[in-house]
C-alpha positions in Angstrom: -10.0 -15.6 -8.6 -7.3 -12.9 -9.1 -4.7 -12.4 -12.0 -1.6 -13.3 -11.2 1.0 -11.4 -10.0 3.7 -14.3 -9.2 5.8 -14.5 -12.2 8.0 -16.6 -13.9 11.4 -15.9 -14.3 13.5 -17.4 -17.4 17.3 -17.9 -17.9 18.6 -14.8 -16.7 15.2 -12.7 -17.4 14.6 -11.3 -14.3 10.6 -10.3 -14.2 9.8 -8.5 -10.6 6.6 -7.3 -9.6 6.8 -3.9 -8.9 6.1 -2.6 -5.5 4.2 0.7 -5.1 4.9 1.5 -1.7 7.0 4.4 -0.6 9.7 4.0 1.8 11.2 7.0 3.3 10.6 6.5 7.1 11.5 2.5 7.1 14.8 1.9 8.9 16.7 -1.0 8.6 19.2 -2.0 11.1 21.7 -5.0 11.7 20.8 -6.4 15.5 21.5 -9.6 17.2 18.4 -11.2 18.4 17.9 -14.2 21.0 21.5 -16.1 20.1 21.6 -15.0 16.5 24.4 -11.9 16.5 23.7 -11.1 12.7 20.0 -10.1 12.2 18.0 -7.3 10.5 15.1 -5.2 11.8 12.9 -3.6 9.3 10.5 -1.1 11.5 8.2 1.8 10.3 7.0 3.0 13.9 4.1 1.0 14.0 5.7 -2.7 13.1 8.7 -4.6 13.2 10.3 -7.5 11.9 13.2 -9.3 11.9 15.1 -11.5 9.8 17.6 -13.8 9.7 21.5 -14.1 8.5 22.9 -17.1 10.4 20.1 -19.5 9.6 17.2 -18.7 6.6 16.3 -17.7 4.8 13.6 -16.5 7.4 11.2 -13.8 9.3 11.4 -14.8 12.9 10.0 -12.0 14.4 6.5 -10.1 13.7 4.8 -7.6 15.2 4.1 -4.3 16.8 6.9 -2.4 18.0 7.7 -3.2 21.3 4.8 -5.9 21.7 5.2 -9.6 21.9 6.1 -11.7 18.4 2.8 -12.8 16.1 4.9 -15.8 15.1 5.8 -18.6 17.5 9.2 -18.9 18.7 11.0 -22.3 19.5 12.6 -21.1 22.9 15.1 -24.5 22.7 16.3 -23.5 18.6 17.2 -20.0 18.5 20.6 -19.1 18.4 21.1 -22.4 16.9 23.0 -22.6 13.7 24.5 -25.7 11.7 24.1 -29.5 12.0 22.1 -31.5 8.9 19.0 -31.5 11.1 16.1 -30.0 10.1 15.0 -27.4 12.7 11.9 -25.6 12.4 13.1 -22.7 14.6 9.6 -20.6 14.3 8.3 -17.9 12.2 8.1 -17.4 8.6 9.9 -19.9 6.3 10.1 -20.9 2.0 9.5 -24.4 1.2 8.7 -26.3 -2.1 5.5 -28.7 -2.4 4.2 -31.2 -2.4 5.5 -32.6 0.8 8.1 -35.2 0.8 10.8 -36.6 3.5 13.5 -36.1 3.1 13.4 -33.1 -0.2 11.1 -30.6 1.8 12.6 -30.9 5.1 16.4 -30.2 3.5 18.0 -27.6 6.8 18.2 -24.2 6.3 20.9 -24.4 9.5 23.5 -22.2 7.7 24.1 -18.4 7.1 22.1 -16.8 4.3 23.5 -13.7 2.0 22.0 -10.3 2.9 21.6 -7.6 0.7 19.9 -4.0 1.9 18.8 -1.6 -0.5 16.4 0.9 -1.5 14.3 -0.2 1.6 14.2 -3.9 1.3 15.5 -7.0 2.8 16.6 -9.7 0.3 17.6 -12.9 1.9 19.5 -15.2 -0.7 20.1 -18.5 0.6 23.1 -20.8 -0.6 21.4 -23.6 -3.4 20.5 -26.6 -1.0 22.7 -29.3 -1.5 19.9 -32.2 -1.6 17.0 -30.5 -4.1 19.7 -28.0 -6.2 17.1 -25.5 -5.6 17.9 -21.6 -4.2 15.3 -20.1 -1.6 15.0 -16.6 -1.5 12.8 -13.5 0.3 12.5 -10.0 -0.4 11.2 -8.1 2.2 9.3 -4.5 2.2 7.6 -2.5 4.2 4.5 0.3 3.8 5.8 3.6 5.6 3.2 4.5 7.3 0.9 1.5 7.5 1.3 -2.1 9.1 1.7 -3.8 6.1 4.5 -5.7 4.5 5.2 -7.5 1.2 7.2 -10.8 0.7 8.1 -12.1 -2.4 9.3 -15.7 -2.3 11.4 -17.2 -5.0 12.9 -20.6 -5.7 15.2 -20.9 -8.2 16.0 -24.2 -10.0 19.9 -24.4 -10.0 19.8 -28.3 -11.2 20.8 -29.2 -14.6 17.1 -31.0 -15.3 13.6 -29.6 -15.0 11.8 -29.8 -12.1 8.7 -29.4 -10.6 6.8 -27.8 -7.3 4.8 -24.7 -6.0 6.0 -22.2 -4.1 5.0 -22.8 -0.3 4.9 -19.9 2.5 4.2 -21.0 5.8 3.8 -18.9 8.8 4.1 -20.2 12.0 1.7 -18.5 14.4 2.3 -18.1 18.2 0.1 -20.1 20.2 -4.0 -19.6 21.4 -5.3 -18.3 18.4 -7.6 -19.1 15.6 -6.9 -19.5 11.7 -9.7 -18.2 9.3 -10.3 -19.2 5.2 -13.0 -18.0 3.9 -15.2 -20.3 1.8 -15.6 -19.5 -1.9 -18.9 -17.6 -2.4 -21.8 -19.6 -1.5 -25.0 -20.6 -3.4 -28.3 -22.7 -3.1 -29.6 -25.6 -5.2 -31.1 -26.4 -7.2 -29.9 -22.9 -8.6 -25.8 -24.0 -8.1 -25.3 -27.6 -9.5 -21.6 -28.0 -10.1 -19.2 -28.8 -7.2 -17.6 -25.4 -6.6 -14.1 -26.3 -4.6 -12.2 -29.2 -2.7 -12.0 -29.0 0.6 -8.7 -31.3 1.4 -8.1 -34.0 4.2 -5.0 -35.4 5.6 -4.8 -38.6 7.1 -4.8 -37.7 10.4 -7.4 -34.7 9.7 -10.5 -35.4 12.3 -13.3 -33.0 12.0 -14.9 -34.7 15.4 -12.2 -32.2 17.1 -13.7 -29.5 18.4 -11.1 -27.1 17.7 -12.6 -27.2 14.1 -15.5 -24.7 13.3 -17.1 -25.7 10.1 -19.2 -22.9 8.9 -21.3 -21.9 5.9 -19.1 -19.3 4.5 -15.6 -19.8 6.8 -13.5 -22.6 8.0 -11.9 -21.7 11.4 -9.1 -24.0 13.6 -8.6 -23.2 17.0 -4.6 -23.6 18.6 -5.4 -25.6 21.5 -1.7 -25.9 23.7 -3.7 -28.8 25.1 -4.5 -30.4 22.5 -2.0 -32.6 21.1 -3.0 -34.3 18.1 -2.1 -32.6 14.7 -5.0 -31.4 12.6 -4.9 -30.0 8.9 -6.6 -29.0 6.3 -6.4 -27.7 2.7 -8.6 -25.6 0.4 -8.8 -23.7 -2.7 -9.3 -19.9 -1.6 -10.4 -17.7 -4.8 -11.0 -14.7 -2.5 -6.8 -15.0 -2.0 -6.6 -14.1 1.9 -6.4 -16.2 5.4 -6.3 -14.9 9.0 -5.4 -15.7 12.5 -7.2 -14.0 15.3 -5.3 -13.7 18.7 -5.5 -11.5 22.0 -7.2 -9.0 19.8 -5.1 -8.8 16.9 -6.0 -9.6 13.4 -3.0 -11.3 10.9 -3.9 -11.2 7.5 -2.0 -12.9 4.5 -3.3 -11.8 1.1 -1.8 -13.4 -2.4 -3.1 -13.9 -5.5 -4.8 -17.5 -6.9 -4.1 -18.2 -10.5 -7.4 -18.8 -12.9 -7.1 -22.7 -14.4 -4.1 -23.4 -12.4 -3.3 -26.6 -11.2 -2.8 -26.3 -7.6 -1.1 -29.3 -5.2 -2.3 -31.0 -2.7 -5.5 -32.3 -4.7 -6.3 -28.3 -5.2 -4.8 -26.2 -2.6 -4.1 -22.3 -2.4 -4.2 -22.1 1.4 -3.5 -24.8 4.2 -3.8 -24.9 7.8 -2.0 -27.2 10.1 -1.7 -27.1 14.2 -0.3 -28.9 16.9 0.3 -28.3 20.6 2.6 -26.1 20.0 1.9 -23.3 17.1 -0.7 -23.1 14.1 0.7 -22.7 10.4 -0.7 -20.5 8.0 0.5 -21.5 4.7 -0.2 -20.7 1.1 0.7 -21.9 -2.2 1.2 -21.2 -5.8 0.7 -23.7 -8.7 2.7 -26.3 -9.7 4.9 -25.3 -12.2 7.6 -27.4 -14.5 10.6 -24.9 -13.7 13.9 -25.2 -16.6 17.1 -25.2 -15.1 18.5 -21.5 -14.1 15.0 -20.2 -13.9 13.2 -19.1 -11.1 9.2 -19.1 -9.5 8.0 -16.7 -7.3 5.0 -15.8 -4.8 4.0 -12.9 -3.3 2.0 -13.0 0.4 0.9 -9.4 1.7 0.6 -9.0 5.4 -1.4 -6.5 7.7 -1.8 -6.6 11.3 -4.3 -5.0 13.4 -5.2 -4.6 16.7 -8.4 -3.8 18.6 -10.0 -6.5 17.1 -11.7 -9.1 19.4 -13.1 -12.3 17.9 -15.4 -13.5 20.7 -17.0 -16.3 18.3 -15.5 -17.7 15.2 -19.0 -17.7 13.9 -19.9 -16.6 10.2 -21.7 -13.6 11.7 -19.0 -12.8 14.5 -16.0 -13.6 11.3 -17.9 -11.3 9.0 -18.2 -8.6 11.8 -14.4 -8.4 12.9 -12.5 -10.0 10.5 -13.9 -9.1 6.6 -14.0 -5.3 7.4 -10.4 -5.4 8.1 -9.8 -7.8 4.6 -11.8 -5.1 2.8 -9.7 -2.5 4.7 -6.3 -4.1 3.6 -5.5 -3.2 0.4 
């Protein structure tokens, strides 16, 4: 497992992680985008995202420039702004585990505060009426490399403790495959003790043969035809997850806390799909959070391209995929 990076932030102590990455030849713009007239690119020449302002906080578009989004897009949502539904619009969103109707599923339907400087998007969204919790993302890019950095933070704006984990979920365009890697494998009778949980929903049905149960990897396939839900959850020390599609690689990388208590019976990393999109999703340990003080997790991102996953077998996955994990850095 990694140190940890996420930190905790106290009263009005305000403890960032700092970001080494140089940012001369990242331009950020205000665009409209698909119904939403106040949005804002990030691009670097290679990729491009955009976030945000009338709903969030959140990444809805991720990609190469000028190629088609990573993250799926709900055609029938965007552009959409208020109501008290919950709308799950597509791409990259904060939420607070464990999972629970009607707290995690309070709308993020309104406009969010913008603030862009020193070659970062930070998204600050109003405290939600229903939990008293704030969401926020800041955003930054590498300059020269496809790689991004978000730093997730919920703030506790109640007058009471509370507690949750941080939860990043990615929603993933459609006909892909998810990847998280098993913790390092051994052989008895020289490895007694259990070594991870492997986590089960209800509705979790490993007979489906969009599941491919490996010795070192766990892979889910995003069937469109396919309409039953599948999930699952696992404690990742390695700290990364990937989805494989057309040839490009998406890789999340964040840090998993030694002797942290994670939720969801143990989770770092989940995986859910449906017929429409496949989440990638990570966590970060439960913690008891004091009113006015703040939790955050970071995910890294990389994409790549040229990258064909034929097989989502451990020798095909330790081919294509773990040079490129190795690679991002």
């Amino acid at each position: 497992m990694h140190e940890p990076t996420a930190l905790l932030v106290l009263g009005s102590l305000l403890l960032i992680p700092a970001f080494a990455i140089a940012q001369p030849s990242v331009k950020i713009e205000k665009v409209s985008y698909k119904g939403w007239p106040n949005c804002y690119r990030m691009a670097n020449g290679q990729i491009e995202l955009i976030v945000t302002s009338d709903v969030g906080p959140r990444i809805i578009r991720f990609g190469f420039v000028g190629e088609e989004n990573e993250f799926k897009e709900y055609e029938d949502q965007l552009g959409k702004t208020g109501g008290s539904e919950w709308r799950i619009y597509g791409g990259h969103r904060l939420w607070h585990a464990p999972e629970a109707t009607p707290r995690t599923y309070a709308p993020d339907n309104g406009p969010v505060e913008i603030r862009s400087e020193g070659g970062r998007i930070h998204a600050i969204q109003p405290v939600e009426a229903s939990t008293g919790i704030q969401k926020e993302m800041e955003i930054r890019m590498a300059a020269d490399a496809p790689r991004v950095e978000v730093l997730h933070r919920l703030r506790n704006k109640n007058l009471w403790a509370v507690e949750f984990s941080p939860w990043a979920l990615t929603v993933m365009a459609p006909g892909g495959r998810a990847i998280l890697p098993m913790p390092p494998r051994g052989s008895h009778p020289e490895v007694l003790p259990p070594t991870h949980p492997l986590v089960l929903w209800a509705y979790t049905d490993f007979r489906d043969r969009r599941w491919i149960l490996g010795f070192k990897y766990i892979a889910l396939q995003q069937d469109p035809k396919a309409a039953k839900p599948q999930k699952v959850g696992a404690l990742v020390p390695d700290g990364w997850a990937a989805y494989a599609r057309n040839g490009h690689v998406f890789i999340k990388k964040f840090d998993v806390l030694n002797n942290a208590t994670y939720p969801d019976f143990g989770s770092s990393t989940e995986t859910f799909t449906n017929a429409d999109m496949l989440e990638v999703e990570t966590l970060g340990p439960l913690t008891r959070l004091e009113p006015a003080a703040a939790v955050e997790h970071l995910e890294r991102w990389w994409l790549y391209k040229g990258a064909p996953l034929a097989r989502p077998t451990d020798e095909e996955i330790d081919r294509v995929i773990l040079p490129l994990v190795r690679k991002s850095r």
